[in-house]
C-alpha positions as CSV (number, residue, x, y, z in Angstrom):
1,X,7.1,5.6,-27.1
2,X,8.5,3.6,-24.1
3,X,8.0,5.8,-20.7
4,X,11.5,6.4,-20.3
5,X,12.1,8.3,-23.4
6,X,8.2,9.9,-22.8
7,X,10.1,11.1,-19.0
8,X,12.7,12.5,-20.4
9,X,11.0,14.3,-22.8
10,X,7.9,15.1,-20.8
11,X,10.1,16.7,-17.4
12,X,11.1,19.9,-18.6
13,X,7.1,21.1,-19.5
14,X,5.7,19.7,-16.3
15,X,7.8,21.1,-13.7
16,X,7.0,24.1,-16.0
17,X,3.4,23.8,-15.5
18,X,3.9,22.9,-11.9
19,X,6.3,25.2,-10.5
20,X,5.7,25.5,-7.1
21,X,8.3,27.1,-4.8
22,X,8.6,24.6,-2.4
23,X,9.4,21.8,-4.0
24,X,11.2,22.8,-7.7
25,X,14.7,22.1,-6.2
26,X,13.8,18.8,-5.1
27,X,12.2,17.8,-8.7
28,X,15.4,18.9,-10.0
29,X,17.4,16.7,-7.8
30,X,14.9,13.5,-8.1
31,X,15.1,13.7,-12.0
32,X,18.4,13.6,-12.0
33,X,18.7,10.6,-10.0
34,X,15.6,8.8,-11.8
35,X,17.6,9.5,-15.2
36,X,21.0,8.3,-13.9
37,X,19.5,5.0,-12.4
38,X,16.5,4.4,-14.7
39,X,14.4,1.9,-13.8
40,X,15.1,-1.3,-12.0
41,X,15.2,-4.7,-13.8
42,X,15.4,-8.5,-13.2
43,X,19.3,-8.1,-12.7
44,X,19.3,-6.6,-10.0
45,X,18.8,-8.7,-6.4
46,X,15.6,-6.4,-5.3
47,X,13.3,-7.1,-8.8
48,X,15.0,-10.4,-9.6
49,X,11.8,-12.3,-9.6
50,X,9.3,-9.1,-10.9
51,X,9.8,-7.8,-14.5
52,X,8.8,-4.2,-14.9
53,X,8.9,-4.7,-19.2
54,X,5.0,-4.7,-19.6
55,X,4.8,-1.3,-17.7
56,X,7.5,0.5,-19.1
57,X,7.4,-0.3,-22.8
58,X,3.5,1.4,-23.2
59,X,2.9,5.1,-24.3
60,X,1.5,6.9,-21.2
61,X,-0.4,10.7,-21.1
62,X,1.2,12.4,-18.0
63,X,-1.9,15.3,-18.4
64,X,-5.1,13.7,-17.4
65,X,-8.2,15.1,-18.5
66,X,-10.2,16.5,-16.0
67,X,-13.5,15.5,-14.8
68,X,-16.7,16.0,-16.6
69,X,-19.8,14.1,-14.8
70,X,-21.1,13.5,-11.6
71,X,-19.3,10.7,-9.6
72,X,-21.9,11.6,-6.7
73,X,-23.1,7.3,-7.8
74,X,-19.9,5.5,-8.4
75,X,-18.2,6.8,-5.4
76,X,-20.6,5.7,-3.6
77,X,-20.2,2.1,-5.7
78,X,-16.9,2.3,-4.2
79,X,-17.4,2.7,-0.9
80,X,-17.4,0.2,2.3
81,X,-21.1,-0.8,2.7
82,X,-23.0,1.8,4.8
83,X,-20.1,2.4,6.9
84,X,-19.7,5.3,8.8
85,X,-16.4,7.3,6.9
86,X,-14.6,10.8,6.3
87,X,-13.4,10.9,2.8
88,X,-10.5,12.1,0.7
89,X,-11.1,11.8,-3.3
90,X,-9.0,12.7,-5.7
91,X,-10.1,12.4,-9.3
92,X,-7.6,12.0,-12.2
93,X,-4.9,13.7,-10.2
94,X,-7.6,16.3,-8.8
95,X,-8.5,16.4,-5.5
96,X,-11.9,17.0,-5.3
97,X,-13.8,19.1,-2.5
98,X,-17.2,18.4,-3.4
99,X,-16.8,14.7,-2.9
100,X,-14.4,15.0,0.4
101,X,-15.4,15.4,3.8
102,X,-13.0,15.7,7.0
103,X,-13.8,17.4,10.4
104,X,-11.8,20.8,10.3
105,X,-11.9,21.0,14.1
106,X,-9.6,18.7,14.9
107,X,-7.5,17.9,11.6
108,X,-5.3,19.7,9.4
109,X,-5.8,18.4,5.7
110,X,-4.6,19.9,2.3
111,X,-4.0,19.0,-1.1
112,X,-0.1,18.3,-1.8
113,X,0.8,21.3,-3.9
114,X,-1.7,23.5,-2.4
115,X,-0.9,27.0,-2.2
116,X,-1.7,27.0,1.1
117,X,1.8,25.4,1.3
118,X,3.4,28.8,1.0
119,X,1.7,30.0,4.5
120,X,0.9,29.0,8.0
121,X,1.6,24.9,7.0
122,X,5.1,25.9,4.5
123,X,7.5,24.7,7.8
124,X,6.0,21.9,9.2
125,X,5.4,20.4,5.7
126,X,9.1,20.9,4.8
127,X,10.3,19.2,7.7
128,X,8.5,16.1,6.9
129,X,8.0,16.1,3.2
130,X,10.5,13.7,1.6
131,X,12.4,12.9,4.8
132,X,12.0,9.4,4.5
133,X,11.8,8.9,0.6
134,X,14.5,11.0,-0.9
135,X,16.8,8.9,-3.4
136,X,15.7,5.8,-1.7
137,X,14.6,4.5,-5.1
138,X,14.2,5.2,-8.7
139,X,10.4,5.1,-8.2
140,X,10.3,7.4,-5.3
141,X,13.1,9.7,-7.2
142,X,10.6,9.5,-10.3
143,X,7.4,10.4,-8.1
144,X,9.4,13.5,-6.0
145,X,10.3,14.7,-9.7
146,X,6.7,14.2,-11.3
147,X,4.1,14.2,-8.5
148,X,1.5,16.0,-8.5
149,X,-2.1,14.5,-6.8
150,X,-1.4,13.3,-2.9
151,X,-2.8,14.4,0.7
152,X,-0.9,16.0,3.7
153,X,-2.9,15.3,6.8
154,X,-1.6,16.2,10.3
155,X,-3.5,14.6,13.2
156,X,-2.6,17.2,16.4
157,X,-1.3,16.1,19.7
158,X,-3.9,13.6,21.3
159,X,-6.6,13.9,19.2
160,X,-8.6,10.7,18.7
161,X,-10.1,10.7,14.5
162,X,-13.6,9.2,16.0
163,X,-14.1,7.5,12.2
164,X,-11.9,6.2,9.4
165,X,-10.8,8.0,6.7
166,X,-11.4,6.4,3.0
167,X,-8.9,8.0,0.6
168,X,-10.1,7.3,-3.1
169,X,-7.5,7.6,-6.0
170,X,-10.0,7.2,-9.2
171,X,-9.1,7.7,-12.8
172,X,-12.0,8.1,-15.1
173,X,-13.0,8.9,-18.5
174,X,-9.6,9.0,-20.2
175,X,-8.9,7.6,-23.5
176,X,-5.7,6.9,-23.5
177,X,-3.2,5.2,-21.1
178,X,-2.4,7.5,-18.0
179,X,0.8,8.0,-15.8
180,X,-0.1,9.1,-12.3
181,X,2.4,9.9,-9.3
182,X,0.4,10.0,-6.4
183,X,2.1,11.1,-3.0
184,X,0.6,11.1,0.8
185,X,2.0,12.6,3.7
186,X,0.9,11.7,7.6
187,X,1.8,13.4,11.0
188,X,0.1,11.5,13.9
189,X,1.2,13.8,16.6
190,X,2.2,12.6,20.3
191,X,-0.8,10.7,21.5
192,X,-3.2,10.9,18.7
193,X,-5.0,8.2,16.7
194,X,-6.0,7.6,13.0
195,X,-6.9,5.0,10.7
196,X,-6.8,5.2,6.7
197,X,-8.1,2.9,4.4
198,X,-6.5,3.6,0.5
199,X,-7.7,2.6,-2.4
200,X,-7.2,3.0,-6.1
201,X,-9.8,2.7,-8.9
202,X,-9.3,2.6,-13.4
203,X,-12.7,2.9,-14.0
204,X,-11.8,2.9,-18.2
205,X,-10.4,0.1,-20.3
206,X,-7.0,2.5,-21.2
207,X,-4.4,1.3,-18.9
208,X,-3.3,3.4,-15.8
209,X,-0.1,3.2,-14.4
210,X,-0.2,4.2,-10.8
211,X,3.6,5.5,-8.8
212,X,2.6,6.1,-5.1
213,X,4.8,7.6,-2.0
214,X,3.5,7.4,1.7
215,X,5.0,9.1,4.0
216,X,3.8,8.1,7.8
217,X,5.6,9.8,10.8
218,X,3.7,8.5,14.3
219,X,5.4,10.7,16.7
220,X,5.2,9.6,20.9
221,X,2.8,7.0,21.9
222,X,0.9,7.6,18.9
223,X,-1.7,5.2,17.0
224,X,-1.9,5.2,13.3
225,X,-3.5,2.4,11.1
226,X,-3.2,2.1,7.3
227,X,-5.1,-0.1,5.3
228,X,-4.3,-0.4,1.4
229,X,-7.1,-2.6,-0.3
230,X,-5.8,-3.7,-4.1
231,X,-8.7,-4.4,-6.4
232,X,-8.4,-2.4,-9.3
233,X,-9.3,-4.0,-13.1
234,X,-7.0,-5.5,-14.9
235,X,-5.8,-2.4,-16.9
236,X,-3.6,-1.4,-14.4
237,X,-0.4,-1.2,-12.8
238,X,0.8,-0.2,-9.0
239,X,3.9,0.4,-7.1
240,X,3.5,1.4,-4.0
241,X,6.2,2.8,-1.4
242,X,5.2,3.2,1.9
243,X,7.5,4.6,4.5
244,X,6.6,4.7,8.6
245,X,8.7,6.0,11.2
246,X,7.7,5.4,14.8
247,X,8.6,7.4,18.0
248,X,8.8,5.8,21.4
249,X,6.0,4.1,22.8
250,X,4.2,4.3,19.6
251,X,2.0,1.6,17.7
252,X,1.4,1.4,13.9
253,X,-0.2,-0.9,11.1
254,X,0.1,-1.5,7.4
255,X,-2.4,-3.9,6.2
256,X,-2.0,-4.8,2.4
257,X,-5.2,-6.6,0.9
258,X,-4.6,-7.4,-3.0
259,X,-6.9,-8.7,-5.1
260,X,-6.8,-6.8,-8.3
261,X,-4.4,-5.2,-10.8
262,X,-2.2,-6.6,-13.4
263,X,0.5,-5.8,-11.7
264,X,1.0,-4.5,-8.5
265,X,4.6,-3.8,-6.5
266,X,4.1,-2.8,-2.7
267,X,7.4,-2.0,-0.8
268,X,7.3,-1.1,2.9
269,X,9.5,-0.1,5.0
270,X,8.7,1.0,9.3
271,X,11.8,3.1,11.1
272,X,12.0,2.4,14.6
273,X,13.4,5.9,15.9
274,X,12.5,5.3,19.3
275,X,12.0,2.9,22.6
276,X,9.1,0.7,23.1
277,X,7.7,0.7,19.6
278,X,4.8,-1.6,17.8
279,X,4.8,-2.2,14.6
280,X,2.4,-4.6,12.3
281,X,2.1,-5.7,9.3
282,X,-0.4,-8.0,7.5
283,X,-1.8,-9.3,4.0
284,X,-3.6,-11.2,2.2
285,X,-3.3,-11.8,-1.5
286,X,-5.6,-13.7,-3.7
287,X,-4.9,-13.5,-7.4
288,X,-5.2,-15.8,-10.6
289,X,-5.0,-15.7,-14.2
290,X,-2.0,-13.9,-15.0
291,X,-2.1,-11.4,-11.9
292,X,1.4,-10.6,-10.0
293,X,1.4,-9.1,-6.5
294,X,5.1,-8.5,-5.0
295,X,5.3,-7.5,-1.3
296,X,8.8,-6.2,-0.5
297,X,9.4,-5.5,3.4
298,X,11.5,-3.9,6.0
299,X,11.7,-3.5,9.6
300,X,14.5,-1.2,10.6
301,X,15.0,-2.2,14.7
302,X,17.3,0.7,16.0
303,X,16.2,0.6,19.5
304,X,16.2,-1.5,22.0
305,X,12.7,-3.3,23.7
306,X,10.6,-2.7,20.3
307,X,8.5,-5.3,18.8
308,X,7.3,-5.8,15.0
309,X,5.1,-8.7,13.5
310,X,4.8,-9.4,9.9
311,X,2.2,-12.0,9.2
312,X,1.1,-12.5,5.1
313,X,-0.9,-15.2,3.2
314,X,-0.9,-15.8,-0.4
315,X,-3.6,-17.5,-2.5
316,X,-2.6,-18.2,-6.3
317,X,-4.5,-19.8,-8.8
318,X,-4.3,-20.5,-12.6
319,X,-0.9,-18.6,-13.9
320,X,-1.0,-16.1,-11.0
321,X,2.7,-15.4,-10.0
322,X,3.2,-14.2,-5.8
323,X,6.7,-13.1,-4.3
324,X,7.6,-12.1,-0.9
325,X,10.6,-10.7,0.6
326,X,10.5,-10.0,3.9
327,X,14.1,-8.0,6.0
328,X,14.6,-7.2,9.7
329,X,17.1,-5.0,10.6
330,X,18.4,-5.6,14.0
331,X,20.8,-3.2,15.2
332,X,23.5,-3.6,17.8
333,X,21.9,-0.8,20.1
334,X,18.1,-2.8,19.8
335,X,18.2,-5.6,22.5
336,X,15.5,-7.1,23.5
337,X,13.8,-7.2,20.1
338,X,10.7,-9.3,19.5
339,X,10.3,-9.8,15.8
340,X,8.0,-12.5,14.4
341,X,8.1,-12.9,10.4
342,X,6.0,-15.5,8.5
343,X,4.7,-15.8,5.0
344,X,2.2,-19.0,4.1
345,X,1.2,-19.3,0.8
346,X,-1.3,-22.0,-0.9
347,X,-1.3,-22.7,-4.8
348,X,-4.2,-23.7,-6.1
349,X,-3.4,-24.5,-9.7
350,X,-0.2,-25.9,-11.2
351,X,0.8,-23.0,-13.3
352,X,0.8,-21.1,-10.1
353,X,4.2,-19.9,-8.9
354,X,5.4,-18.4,-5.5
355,X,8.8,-17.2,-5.0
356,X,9.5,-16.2,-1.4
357,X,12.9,-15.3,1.1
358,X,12.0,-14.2,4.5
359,X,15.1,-12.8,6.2
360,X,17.0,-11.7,9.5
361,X,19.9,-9.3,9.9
362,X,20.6,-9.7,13.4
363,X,23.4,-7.3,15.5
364,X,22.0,-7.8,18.9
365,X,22.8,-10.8,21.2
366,X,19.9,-10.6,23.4
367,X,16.7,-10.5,21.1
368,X,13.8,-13.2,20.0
369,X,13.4,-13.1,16.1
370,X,11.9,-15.6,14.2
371,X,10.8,-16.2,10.7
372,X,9.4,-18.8,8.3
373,X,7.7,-19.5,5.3
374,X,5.4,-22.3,4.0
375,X,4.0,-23.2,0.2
376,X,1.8,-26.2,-0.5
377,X,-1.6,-26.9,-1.2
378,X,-4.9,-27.5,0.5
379,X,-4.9,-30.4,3.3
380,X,-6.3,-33.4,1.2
381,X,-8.1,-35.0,4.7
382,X,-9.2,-31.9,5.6
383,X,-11.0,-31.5,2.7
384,X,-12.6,-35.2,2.3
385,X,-13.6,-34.5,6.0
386,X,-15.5,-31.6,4.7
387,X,-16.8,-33.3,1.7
388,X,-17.7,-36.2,3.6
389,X,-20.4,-34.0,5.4
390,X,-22.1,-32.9,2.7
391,X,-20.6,-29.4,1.8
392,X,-19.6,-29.1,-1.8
393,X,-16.0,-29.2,-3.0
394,X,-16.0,-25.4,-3.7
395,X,-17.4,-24.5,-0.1
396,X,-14.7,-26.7,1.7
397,X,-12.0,-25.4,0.0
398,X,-13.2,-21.6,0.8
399,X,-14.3,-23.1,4.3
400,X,-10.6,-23.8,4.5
401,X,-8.7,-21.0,3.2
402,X,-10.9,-18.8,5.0
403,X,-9.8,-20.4,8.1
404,X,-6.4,-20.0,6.4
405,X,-6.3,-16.3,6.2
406,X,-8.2,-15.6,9.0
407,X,-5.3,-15.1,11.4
408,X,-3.8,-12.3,9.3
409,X,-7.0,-10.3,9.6
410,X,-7.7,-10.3,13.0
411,X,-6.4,-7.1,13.5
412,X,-8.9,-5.6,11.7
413,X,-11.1,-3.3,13.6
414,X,-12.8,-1.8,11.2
415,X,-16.0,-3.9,10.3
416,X,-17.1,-2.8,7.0
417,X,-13.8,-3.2,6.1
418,X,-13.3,-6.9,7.1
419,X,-16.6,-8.0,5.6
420,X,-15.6,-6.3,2.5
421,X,-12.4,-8.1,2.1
422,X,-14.6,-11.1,3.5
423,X,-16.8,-10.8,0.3
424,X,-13.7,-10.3,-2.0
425,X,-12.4,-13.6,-0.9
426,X,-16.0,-15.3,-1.9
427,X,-16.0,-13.3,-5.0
428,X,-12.5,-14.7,-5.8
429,X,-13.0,-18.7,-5.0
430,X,-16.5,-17.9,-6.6
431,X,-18.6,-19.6,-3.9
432,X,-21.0,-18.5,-1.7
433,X,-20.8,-19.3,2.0
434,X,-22.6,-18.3,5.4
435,X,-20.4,-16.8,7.0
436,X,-17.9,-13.8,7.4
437,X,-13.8,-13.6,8.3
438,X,-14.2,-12.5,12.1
439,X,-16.6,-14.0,13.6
């Protein structure tokens, strides 16, 4: 059954078996917009280059079955080295105490859908919840109108999170393909600080189709980082939304590392809603055989003396297919916007294909915007240079699209982290090398 006929059929029971006070209204609402839109497809300006076909045409089970060993082992499989981490796991659309640890002292955490939502944490959830997503686009309508695994976190005014937080979304054990709608919500209040890593794991063979919502709201002079590292198998799909809107004086980071998944769609989009504002954004793809990776962005500059830096690298081998398209809004009202946009790309193979469109929407008369892009391949006298001292073909080439990359990881303050995408890359180009991104 194609998933658009399984929706449609499926809606009714679910948001029976979910019922939950606070948010039946706005299922209601978010179906009927999925349904009248349906899903996107290569006509249209936004998916033009990304066809959604092999997703949509497979049979998915919306009721995953529930966990039945101990993931005690493969969590820790999945983790960051021996770094030192709070985590977050939810299992086949279950979030999972047992395997989750946060300090209650000074954070506020709960399960989206909890009942706890009907308390103490029912008005400051509904002021946020949805603000930024709501019939923004058929996949955000379809996840408000299906959701039903995700994590509300509030960070209170000027606390300082002294470790990351790993948030694992693993499906495991089912037999047949599986539909999730995963949704996350975070408050960084005035002056607080945070950093989240995300990641996603299919640990079967069955395919899993994976519809994800982030909602980030950093409120004055606030710090919040995100990191979303991509390396699933290749039986499944992601899109990924991912919504951020910054207060004055505030600083926040997406970082998008993609390495795995047949298909994966991550659209981002950062709100300025305030003076003085930081945003950044950086990633690094590296797929081949017949992997896609799409990176849609937006920076929304509605204020004046704000700054926002967009800085991705594409590696594509064999019939790997990248695209980038990169916006910035800058309105009338935002003068004295700094916005740097740049996306360099290298194809290794022939049957590799990048299609990418940096752009500027520009209001203001008295900003400093820029943006670029570059695709080619690997710098043939660099290389013999390389080669000419001894190091093997495969070590020069990772030697130089390490040095390549390296720029849009600096950011990266998070150790276990960087050496971790730093062994991906290796992994990847299938070489080994003596040394790490970073140092």
């Amino acid at each position: 059954m194609l998933l658009r006929e399984k929706i449609t059929r499926e809606y009714q029971a679910f948001a029976e078996n979910k019922r939950n006070t606070l948010f039946d209204e706005e299922r209601k609402s978010a179906f009927r917009r999925f349904e009248s839109a349906g899903f996107p497809n290569k006509k249209e300006e936004e998916y033009k280059y990304t066809s959604l076909r092999e997703i949509i045409e497979k049979d998915y089970n919306f009721y995953p079955k529930s966990v039945e060993s101990d993931l005690d082992q493969e969590i820790n499989k999945l983790s960051l080295g021996t770094g030192d981490f709070y985590k977050l796991v939810i299992v086949n659309g279950t979030f999972c105490e047992e395997f989750s640890f946060l300090p209650k002292e000074n954070i506020k955490y709960l399960p989206i859908g909890d009942t706890d939502f009907e308390g103490k944490y029912r008005r400051h959830f509904q002021k946020f919840f949805a603000r930024l997503s709501h019939g923004t686009y058929a996949f955000t309508d379809l996840n408000l109108a299906f959701f039903s695994a995700g994590i509300f976190l509030k960070i209170p005014k000027n606390a300082v999170i002294d470790r990351p937080i790993h948030i694992f979304y693993i499906s495991t054990g089912q037999e047949k393909n599986t539909f999730y709608n995963t949704r996350n919500l975070l408050i960084v209040e005035e002056g607080a600080n945070v950093k989240i890593i995300e990641t996603h794991y299919n640990l079967d063979t069955s395919y899993t189709f994976t519809n994800s919502v982030t909602e980030i709201f950093a409120e004055k002079n606030a710090k919040s980082q995100w990191h979303k590292l991509q390396n699933d198998n290749s039986a499944s799909y992601l899109v990924d939304h991912t919504f951020v809107s910054q207060e004055s004086g505030s600083a926040s980071t997406v970082n998008t590392f993609s390495f795995g998944s047949k298909i994966v769609r991550n659209n981002l989009d950062f709100i300025h809603e305030g003076e003085h504002v930081h945003s950044y954004m950086n990633g690094v793809t590296l797929i081949g055989g017949e992997q896609l990776v799409d990176h849609h962005t937006a920076v929304h500059h509605n204020f004046p003396d704000c700054e926002s830096y967009q800085n991705y690298k594409g590696i594509y081998k064999d019939f790997s297919h990248g695209i980038f398209n990169g916006k910035v809004f800058v309105n009338k009202a935002a003068q004295k916007t700094n916005a740097y946009q740049q996306n360099n790309n290298i194809l290794l193979s022939e049957g590799a294909v990048i299609d990418t469109k940096p752009q500027l929407e520009i209001f203001a008369d008295d900003v400093k915007c820029s943006h670029g892009c570059t695709v080619g391949q690997l710098d043939k006298d660099a290389l013999f240079y390389l080669r000419a001292r001894g190091i093997s073909k495969k070590e020069a080439q990772a030697l130089l699209l390490y040095a390549f990359a390296n720029d849009a990881l600096k950011n990266i303050d998070i150790v276990p982290l960087k050496l971790k995408v730093s062994k991906l890359l290796t992994e990847k180009l299938d070489v080994s090398v003596g040394f790490r991104i970073g140092e």
